[in-house]
MIKOLLO-202764 format. One record per residue (C-alpha): y, z, x. Coordinates in steps of 0.05 Angstrom, whole numbers, padded with zeros to 5 digits, always signed. Layout:
! residues N
YZX...
! end
This chain:
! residues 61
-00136+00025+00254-00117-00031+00202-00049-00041+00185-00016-00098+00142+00063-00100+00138+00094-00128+00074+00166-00128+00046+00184-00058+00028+00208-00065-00045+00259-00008-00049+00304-00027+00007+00311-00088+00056+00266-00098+00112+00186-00082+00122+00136-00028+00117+00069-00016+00148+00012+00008+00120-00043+00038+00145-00107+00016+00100-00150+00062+00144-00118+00125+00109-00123+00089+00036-00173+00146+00002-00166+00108-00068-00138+00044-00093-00121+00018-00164-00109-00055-00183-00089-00088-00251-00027-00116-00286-00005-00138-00220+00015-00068-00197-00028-00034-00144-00030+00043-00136-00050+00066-00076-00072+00141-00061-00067+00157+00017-00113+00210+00049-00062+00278+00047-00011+00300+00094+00044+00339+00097+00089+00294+00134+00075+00228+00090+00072+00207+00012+00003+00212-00014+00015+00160-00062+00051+00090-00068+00060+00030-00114+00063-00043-00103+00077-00110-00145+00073-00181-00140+00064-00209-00071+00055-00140-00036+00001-00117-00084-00047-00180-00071-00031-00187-00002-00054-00115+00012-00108-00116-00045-00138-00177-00013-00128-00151+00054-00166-00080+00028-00224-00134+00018
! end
């Protein structure tokens, strides 16, 4: 599995992600919106900006 940890931007500290379970990913305006295979312990979707959103776009490759 591939996971990449960036700040989490809604409170302090980090926040893994698991690019393996990405099903769908959308990048422009410097927001990324990412849609997460579904489960119905998890979010299926999240959002990221600035820093987060290229680090994980990039890391997406």
């Amino acid at each position: 599995m591939r996971f990449i940890k960036v700040k989490d931007e809604e409170r302090a500290g980090e926040v893994a992600i698991n690019l393996d379970l990405v099903r769908e990913a959308h990048y422009g305006g410097g927001l990324l919106h990412l849609y997460f295979e579904h489960s119905s312990s998890a979010q299926d979707d999240m959002t990221f900006t600035g820093d987060n959103a290229q680090k994980i776009w990039a890391a997406m490759g």
